[in-house]
mmCIF file of the N, C-alpha and C atoms, coordinates in Angstrom:
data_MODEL
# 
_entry.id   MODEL 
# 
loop_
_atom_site.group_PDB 
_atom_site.id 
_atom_site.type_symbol 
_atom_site.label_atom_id 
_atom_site.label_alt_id 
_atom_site.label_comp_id 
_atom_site.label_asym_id 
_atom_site.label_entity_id 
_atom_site.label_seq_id 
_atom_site.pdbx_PDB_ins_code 
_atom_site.Cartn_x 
_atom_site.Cartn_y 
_atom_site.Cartn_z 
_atom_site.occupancy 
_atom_site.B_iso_or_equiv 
_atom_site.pdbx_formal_charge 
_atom_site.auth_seq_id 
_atom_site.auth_comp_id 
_atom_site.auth_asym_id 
_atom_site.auth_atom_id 
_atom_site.pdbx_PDB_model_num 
ATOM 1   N N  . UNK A 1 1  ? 16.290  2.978   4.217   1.00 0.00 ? 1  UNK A N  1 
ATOM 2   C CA . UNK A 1 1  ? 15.345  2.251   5.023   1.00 0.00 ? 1  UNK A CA 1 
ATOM 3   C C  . UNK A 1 1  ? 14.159  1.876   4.138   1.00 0.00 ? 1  UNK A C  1 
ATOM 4   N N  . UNK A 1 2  ? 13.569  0.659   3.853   1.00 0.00 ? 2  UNK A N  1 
ATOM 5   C CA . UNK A 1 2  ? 12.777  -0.100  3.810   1.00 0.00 ? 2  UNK A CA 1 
ATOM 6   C C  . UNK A 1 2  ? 11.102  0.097   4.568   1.00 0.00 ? 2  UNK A C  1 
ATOM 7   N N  . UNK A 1 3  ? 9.839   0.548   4.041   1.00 0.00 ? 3  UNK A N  1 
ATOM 8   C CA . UNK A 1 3  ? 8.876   0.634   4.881   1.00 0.00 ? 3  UNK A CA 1 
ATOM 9   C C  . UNK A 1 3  ? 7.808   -0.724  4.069   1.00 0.00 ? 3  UNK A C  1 
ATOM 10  N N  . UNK A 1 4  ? 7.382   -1.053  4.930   1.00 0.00 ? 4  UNK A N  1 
ATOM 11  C CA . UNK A 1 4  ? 5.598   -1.811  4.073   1.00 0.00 ? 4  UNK A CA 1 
ATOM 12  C C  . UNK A 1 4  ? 4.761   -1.115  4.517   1.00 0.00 ? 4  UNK A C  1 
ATOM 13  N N  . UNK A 1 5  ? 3.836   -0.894  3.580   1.00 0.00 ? 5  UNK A N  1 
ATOM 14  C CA . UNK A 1 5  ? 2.737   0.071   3.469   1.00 0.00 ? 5  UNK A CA 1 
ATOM 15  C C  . UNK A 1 5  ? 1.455   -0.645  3.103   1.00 0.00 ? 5  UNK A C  1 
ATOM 16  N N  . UNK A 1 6  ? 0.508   -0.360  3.772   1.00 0.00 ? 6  UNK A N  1 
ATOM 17  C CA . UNK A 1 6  ? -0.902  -0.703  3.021   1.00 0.00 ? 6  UNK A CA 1 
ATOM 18  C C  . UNK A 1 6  ? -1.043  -0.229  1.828   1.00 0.00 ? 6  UNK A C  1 
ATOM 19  N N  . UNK A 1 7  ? -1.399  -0.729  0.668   1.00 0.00 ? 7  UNK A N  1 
ATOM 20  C CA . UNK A 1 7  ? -2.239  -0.225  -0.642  1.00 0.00 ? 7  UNK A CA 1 
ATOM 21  C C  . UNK A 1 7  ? -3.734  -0.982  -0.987  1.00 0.00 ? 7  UNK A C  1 
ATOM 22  N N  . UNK A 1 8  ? -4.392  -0.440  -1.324  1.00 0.00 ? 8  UNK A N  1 
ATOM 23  C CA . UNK A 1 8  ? -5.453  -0.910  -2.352  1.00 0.00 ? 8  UNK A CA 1 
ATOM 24  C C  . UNK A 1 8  ? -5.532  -1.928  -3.424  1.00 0.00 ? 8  UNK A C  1 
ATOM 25  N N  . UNK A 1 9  ? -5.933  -3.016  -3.931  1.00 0.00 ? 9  UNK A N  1 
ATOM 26  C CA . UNK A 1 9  ? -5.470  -3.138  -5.180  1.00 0.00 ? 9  UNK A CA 1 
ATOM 27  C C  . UNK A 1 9  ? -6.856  -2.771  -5.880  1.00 0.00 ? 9  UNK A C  1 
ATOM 28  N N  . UNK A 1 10 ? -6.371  -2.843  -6.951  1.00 0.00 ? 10 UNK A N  1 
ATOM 29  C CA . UNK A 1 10 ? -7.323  -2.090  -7.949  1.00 0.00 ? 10 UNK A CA 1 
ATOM 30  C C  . UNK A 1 10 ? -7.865  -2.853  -8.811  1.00 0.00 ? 10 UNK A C  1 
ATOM 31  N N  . UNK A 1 11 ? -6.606  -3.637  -9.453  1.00 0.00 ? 11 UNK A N  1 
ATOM 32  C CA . UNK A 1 11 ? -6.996  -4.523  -10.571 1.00 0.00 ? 11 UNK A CA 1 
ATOM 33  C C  . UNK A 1 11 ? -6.409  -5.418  -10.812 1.00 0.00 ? 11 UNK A C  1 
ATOM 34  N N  . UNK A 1 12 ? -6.914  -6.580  -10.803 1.00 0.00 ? 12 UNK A N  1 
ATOM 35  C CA . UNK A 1 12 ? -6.059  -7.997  -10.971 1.00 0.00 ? 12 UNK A CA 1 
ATOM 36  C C  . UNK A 1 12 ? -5.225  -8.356  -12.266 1.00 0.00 ? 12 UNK A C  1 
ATOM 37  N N  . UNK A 1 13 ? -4.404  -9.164  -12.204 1.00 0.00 ? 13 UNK A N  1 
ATOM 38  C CA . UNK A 1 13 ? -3.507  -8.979  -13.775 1.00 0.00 ? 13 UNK A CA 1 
ATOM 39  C C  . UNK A 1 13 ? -3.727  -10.675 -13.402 1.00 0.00 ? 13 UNK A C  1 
ATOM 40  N N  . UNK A 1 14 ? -2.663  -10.863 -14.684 1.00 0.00 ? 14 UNK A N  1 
ATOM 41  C CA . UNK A 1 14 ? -2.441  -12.083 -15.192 1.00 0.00 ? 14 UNK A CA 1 
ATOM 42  C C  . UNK A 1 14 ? -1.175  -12.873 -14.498 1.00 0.00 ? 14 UNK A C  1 
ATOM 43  N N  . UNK A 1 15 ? -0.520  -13.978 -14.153 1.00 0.00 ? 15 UNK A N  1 
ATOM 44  C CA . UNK A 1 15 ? 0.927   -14.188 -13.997 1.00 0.00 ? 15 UNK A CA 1 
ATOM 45  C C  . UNK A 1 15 ? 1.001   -13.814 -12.162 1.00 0.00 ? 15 UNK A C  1 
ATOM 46  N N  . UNK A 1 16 ? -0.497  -13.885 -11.248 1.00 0.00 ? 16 UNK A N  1 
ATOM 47  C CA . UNK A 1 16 ? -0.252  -13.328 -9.626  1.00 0.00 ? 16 UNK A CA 1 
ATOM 48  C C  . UNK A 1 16 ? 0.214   -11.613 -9.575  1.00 0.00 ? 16 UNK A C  1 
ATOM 49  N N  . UNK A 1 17 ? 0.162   -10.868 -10.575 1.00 0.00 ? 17 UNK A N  1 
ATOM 50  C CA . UNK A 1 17 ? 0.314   -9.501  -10.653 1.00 0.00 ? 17 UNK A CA 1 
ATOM 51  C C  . UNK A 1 17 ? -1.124  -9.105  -10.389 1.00 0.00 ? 17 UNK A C  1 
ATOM 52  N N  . UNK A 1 18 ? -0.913  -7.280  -9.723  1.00 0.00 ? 18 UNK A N  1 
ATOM 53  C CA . UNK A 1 18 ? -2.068  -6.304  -9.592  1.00 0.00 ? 18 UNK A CA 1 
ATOM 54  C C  . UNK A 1 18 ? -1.557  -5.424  -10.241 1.00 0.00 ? 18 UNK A C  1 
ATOM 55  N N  . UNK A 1 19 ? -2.855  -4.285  -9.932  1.00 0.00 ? 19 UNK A N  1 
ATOM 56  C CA . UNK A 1 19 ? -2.410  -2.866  -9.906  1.00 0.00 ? 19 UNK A CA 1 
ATOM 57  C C  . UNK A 1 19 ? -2.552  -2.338  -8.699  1.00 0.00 ? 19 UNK A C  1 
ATOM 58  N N  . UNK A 1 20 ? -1.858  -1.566  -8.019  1.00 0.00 ? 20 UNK A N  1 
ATOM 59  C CA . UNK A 1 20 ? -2.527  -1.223  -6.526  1.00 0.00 ? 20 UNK A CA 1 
ATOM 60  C C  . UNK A 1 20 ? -2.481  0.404   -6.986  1.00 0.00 ? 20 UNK A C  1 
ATOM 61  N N  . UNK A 1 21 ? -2.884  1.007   -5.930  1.00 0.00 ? 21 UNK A N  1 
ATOM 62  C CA . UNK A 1 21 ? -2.945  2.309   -5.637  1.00 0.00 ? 21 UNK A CA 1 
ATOM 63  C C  . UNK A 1 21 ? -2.482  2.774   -4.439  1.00 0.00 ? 21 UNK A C  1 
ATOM 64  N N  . UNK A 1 22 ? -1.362  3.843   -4.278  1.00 0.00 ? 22 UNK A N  1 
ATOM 65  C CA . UNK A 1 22 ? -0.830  4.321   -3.711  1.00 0.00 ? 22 UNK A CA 1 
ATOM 66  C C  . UNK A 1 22 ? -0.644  5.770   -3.317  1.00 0.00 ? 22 UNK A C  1 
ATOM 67  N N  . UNK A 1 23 ? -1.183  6.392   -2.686  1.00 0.00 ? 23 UNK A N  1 
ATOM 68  C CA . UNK A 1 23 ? -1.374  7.743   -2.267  1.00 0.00 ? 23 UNK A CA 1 
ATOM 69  C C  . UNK A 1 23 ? -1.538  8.627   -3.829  1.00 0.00 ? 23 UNK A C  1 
ATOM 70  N N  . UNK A 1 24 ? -2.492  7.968   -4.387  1.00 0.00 ? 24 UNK A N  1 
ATOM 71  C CA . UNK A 1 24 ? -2.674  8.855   -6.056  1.00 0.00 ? 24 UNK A CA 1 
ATOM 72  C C  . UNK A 1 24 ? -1.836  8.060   -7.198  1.00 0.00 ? 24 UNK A C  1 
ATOM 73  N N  . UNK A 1 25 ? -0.976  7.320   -7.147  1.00 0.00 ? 25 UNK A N  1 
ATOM 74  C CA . UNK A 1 25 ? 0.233   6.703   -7.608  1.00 0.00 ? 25 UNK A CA 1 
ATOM 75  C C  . UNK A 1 25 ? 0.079   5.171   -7.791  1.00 0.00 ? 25 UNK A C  1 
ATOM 76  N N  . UNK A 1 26 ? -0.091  4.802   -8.749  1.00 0.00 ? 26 UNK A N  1 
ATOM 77  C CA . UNK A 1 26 ? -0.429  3.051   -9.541  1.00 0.00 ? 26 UNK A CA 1 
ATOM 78  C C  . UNK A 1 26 ? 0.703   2.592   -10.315 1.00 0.00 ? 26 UNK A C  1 
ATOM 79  N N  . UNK A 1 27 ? 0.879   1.185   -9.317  1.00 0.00 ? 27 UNK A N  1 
ATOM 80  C CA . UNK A 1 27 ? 1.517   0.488   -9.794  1.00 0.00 ? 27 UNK A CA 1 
ATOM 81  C C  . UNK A 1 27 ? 1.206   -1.349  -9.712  1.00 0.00 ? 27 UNK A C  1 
ATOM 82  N N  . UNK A 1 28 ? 2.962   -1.738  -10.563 1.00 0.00 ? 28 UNK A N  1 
ATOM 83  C CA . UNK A 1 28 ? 2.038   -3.128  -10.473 1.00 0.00 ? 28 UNK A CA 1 
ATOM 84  C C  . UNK A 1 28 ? 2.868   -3.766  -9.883  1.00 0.00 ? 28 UNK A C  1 
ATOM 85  N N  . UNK A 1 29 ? 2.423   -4.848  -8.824  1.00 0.00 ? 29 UNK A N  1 
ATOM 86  C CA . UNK A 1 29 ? 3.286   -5.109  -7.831  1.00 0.00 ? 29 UNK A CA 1 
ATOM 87  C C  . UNK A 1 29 ? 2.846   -6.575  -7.863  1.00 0.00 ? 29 UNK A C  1 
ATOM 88  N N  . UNK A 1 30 ? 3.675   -7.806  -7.482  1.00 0.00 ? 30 UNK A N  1 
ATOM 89  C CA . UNK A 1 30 ? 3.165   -9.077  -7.409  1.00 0.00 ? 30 UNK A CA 1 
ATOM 90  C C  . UNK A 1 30 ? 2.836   -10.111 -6.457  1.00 0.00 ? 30 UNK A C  1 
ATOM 91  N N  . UNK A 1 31 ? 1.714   -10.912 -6.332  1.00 0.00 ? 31 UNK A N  1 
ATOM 92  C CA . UNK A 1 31 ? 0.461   -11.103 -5.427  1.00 0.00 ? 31 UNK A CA 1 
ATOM 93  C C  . UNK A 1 31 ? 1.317   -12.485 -5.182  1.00 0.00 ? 31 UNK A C  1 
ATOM 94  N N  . UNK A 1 32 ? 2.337   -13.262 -5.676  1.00 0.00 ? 32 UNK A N  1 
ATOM 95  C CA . UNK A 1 32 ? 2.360   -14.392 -5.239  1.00 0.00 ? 32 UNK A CA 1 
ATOM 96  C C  . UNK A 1 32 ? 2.909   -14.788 -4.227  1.00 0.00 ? 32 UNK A C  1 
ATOM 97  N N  . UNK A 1 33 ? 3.386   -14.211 -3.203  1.00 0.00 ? 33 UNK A N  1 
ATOM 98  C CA . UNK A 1 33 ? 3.108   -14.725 -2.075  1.00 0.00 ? 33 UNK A CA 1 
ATOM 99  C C  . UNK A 1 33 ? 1.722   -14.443 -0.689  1.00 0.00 ? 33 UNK A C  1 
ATOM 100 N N  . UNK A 1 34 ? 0.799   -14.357 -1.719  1.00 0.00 ? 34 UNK A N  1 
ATOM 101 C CA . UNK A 1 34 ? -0.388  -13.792 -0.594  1.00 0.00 ? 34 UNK A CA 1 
ATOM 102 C C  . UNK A 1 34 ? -1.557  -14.747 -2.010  1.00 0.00 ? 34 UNK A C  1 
ATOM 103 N N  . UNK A 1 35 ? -2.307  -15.256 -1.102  1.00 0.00 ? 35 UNK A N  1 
ATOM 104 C CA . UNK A 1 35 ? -3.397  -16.581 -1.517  1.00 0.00 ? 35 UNK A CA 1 
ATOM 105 C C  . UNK A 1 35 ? -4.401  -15.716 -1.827  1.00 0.00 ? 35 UNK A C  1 
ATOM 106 N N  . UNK A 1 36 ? -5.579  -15.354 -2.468  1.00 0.00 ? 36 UNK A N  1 
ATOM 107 C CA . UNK A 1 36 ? -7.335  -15.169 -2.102  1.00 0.00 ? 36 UNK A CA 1 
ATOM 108 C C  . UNK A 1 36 ? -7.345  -13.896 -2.266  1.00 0.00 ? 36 UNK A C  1 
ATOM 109 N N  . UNK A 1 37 ? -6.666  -12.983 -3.044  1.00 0.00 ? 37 UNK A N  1 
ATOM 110 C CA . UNK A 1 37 ? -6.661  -11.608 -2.923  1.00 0.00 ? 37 UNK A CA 1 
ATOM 111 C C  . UNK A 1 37 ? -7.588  -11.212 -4.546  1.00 0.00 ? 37 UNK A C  1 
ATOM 112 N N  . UNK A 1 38 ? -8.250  -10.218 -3.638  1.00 0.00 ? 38 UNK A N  1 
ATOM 113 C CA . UNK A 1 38 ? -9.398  -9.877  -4.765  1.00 0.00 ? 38 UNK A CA 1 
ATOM 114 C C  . UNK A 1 38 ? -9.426  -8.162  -4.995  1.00 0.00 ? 38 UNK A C  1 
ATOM 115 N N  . UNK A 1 39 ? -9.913  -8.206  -6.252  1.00 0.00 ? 39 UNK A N  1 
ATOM 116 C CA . UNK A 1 39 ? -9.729  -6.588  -6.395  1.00 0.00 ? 39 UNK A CA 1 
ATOM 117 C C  . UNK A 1 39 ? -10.367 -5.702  -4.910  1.00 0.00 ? 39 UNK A C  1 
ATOM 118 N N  . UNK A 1 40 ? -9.949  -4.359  -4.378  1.00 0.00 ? 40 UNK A N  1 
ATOM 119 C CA . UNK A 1 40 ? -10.973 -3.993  -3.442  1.00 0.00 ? 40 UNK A CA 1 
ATOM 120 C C  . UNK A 1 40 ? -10.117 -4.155  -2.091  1.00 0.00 ? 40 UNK A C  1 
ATOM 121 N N  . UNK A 1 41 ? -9.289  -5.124  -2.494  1.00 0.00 ? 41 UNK A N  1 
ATOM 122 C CA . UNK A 1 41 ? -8.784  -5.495  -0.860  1.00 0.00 ? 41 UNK A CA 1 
ATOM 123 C C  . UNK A 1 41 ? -7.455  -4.833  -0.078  1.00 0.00 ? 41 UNK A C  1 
ATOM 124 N N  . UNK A 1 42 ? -7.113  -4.797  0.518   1.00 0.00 ? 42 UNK A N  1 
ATOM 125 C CA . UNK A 1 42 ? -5.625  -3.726  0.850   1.00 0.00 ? 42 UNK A CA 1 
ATOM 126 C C  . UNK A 1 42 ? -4.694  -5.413  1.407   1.00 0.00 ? 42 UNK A C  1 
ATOM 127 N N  . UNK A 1 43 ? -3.455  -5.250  0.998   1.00 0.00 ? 43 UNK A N  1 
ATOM 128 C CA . UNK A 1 43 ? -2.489  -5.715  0.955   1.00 0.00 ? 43 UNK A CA 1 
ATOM 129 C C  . UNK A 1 43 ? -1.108  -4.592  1.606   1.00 0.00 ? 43 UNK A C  1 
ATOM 130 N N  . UNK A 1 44 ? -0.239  -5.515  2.685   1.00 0.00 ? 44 UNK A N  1 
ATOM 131 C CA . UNK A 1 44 ? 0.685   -4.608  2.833   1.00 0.00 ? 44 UNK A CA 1 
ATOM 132 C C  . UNK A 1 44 ? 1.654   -5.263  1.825   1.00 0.00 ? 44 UNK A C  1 
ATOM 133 N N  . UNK A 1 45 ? 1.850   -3.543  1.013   1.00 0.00 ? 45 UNK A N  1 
ATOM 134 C CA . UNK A 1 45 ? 3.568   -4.029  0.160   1.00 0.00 ? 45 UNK A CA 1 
ATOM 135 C C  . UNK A 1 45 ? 5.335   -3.555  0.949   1.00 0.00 ? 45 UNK A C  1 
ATOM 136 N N  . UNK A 1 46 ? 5.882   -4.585  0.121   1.00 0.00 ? 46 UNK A N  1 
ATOM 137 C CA . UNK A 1 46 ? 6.908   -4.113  0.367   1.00 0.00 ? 46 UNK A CA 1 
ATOM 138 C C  . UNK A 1 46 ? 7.896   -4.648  -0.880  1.00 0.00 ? 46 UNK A C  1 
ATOM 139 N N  . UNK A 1 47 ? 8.685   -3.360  -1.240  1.00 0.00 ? 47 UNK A N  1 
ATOM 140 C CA . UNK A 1 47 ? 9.803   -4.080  -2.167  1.00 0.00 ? 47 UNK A CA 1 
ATOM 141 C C  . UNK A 1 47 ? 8.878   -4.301  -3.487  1.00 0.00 ? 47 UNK A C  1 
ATOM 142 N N  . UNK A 1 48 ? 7.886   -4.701  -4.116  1.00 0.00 ? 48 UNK A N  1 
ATOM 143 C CA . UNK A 1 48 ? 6.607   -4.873  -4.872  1.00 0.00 ? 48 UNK A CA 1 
ATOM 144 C C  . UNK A 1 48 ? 6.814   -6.009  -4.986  1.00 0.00 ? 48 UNK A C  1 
ATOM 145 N N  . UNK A 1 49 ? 6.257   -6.534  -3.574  1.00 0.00 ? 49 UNK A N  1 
ATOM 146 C CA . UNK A 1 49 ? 5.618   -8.124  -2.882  1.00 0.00 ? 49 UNK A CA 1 
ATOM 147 C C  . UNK A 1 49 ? 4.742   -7.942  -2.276  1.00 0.00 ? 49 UNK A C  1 
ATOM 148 N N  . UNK A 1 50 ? 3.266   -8.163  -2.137  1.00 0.00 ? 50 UNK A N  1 
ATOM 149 C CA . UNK A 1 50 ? 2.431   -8.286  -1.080  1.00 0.00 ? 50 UNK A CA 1 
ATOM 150 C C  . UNK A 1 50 ? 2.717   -9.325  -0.503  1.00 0.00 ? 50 UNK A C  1 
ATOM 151 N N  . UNK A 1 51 ? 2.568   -9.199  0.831   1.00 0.00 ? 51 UNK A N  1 
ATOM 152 C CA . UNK A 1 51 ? 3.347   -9.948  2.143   1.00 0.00 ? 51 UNK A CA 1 
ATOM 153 C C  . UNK A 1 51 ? 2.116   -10.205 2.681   1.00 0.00 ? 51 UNK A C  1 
ATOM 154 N N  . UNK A 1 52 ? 0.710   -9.713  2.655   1.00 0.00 ? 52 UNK A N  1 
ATOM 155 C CA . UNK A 1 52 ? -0.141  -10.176 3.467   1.00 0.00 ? 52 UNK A CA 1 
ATOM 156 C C  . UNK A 1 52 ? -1.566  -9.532  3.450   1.00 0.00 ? 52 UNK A C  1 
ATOM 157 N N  . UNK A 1 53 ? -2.772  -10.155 3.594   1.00 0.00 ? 53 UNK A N  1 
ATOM 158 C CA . UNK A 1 53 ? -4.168  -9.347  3.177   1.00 0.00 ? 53 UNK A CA 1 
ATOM 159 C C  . UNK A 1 53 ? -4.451  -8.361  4.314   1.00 0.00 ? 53 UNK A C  1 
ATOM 160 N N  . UNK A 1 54 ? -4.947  -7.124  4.546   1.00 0.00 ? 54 UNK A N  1 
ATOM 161 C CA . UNK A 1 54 ? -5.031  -6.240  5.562   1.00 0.00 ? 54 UNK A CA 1 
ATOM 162 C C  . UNK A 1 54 ? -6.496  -5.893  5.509   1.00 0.00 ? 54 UNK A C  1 
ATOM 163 N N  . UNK A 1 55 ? -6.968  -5.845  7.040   1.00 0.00 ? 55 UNK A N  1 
ATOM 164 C CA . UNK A 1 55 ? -8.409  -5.303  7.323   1.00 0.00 ? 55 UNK A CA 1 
ATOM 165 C C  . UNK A 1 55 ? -8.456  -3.926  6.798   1.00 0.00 ? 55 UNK A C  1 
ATOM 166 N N  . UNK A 1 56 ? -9.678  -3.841  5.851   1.00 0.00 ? 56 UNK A N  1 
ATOM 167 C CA . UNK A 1 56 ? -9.571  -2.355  5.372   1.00 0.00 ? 56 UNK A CA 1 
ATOM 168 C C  . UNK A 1 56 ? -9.396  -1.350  6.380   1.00 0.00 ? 56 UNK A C  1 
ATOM 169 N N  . UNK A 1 57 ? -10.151 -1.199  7.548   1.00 0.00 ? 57 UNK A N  1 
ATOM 170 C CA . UNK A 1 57 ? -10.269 -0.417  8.511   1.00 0.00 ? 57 UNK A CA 1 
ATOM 171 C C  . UNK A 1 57 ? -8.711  -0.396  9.551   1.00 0.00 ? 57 UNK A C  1 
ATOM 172 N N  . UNK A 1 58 ? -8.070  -1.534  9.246   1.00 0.00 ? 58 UNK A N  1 
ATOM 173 C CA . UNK A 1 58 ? -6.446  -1.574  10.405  1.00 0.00 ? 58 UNK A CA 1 
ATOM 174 C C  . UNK A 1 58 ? -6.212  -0.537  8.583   1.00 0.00 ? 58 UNK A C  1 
ATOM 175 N N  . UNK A 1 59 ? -5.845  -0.915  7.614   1.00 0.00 ? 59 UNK A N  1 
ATOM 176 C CA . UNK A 1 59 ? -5.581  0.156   6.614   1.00 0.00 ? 59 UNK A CA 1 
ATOM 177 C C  . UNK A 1 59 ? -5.739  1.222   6.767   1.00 0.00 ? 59 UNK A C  1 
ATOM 178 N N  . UNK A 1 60 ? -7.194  1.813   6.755   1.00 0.00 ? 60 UNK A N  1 
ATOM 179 C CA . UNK A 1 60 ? -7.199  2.997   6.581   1.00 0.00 ? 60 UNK A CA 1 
ATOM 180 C C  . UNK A 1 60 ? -6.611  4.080   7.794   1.00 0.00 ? 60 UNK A C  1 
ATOM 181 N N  . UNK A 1 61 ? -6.534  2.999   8.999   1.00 0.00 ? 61 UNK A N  1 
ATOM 182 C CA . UNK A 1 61 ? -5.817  3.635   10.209  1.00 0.00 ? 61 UNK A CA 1 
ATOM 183 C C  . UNK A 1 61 ? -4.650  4.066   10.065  1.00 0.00 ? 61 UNK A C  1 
ATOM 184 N N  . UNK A 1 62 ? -3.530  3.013   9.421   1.00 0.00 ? 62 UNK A N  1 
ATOM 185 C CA . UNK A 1 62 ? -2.665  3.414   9.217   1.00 0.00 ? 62 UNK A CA 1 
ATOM 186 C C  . UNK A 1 62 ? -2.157  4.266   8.161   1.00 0.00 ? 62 UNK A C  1 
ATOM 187 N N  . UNK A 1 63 ? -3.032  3.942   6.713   1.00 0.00 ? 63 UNK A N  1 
ATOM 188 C CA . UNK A 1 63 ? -2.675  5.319   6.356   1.00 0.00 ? 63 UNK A CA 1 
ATOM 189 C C  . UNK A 1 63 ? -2.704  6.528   6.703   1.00 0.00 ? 63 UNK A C  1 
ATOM 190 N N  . UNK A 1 64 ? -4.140  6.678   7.090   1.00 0.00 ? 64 UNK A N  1 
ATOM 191 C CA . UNK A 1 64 ? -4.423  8.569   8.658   1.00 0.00 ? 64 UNK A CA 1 
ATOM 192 C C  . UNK A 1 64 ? -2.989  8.731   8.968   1.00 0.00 ? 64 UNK A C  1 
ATOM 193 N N  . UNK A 1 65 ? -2.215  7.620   9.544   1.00 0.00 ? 65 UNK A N  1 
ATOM 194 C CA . UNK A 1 65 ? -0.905  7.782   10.752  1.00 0.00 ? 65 UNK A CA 1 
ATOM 195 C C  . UNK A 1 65 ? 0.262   8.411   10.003  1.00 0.00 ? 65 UNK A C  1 
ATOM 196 N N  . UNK A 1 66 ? 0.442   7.841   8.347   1.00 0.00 ? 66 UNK A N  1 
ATOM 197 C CA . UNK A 1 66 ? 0.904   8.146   7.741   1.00 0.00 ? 66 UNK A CA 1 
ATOM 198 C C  . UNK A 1 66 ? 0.718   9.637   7.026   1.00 0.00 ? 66 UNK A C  1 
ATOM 199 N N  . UNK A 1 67 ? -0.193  9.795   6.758   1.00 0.00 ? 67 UNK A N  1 
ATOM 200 C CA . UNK A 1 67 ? -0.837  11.405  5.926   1.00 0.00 ? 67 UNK A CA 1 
ATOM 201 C C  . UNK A 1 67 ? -0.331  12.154  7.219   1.00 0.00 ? 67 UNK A C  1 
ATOM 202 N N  . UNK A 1 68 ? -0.933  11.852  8.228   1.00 0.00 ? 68 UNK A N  1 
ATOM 203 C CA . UNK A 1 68 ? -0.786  12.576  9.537   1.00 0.00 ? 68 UNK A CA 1 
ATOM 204 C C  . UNK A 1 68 ? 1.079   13.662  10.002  1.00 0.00 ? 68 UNK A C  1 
ATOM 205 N N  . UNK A 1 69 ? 1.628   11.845  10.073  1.00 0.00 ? 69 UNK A N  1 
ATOM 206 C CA . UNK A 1 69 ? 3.238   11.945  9.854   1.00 0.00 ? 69 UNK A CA 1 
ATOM 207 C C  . UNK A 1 69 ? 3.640   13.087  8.997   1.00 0.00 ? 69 UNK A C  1 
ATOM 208 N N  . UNK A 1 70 ? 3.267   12.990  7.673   1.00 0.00 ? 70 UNK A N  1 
ATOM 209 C CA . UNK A 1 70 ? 3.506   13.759  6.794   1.00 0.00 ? 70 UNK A CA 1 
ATOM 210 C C  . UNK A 1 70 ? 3.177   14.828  6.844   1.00 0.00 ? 70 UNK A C  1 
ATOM 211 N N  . UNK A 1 71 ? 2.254   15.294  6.851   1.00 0.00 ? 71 UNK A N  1 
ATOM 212 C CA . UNK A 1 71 ? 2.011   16.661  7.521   1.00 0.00 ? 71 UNK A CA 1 
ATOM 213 C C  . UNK A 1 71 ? 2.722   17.592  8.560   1.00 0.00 ? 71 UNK A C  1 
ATOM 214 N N  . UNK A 1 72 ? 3.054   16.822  9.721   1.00 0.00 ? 72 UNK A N  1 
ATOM 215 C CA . UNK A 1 72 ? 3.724   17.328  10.631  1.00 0.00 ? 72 UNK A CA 1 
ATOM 216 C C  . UNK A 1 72 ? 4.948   17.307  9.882   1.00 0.00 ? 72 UNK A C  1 
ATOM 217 N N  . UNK A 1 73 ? 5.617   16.571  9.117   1.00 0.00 ? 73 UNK A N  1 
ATOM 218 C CA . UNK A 1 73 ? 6.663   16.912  8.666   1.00 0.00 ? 73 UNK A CA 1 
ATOM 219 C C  . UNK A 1 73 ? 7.035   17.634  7.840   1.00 0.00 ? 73 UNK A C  1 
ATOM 220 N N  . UNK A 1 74 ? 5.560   18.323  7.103   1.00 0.00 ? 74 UNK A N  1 
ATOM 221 C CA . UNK A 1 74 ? 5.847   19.444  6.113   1.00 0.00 ? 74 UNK A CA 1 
ATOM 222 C C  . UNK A 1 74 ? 5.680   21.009  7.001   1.00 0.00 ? 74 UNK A C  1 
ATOM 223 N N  . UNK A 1 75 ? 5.246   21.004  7.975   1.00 0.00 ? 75 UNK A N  1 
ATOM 224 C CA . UNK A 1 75 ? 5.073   21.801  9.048   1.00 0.00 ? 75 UNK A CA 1 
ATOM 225 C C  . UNK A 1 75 ? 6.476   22.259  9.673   1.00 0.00 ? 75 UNK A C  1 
ATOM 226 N N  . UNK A 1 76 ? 7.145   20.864  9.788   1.00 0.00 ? 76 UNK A N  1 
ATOM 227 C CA . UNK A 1 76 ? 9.017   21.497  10.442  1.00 0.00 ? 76 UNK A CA 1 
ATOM 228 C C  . UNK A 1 76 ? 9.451   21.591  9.519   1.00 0.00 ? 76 UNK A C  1 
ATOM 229 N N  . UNK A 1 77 ? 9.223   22.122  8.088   1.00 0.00 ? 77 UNK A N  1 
ATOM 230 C CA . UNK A 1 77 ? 10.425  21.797  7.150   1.00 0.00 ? 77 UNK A CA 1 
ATOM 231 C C  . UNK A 1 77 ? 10.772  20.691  6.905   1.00 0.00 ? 77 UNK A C  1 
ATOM 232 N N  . UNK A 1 78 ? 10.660  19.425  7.118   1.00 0.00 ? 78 UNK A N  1 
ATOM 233 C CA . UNK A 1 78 ? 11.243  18.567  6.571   1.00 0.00 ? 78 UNK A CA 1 
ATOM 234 C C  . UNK A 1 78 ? 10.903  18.190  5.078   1.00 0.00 ? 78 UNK A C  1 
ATOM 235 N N  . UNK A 1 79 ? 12.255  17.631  4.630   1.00 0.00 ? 79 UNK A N  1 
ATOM 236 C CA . UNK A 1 79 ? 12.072  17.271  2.755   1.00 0.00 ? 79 UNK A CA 1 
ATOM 237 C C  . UNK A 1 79 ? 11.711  15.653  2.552   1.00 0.00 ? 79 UNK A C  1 
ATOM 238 N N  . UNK A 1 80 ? 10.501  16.075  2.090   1.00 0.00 ? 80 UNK A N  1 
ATOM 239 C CA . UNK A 1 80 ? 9.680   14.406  1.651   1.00 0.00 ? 80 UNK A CA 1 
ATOM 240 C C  . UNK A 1 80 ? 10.125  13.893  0.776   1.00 0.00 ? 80 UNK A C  1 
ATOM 241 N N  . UNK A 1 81 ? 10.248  12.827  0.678   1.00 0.00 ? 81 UNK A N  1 
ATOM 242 C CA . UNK A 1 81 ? 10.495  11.713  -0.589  1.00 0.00 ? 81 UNK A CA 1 
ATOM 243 C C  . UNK A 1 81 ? 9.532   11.823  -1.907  1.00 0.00 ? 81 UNK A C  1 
# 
């Protein structure tokens, strides 16, 4: 299964490439299908495509939902990725 996730980007590259940041974890993922994106801004990825610019605050919600998720799932035993 396939998820898109909010990230950060961090740092703009050359060629429509970033760097984003990902729960501690940087990578470089590519901006060309998303217009006006500036360091600072959250982008949902998927596949390492940003698909679209995200309100920091709908972001940071959903990451909470995510950390959250995770937690409860280290709580039943379950094995994380």
């Amino acid at each position: 299964m396939c998820l898109a996730v909010p990230v950060r980007v961090e740092r703009l590259l050359d060629n429509e490439m970033a760097v984003v940041e990902m729960d501690g974890l940087r990578k470089e993922i590519s901006l060309a299908l998303v217009d006006g994106v500036r360091e600072g801004d959250y982008v949902i990825l998927h596949v390492g495509y940003a698909l679209t610019r995200l309100d920091p605050e709908e972001a940071e919600r959903t990451l909470a939902l995510f950390a959250e998720l995770a937690n409860r799932l280290d709580d039943l035993g379950e094995v994380r990725p």
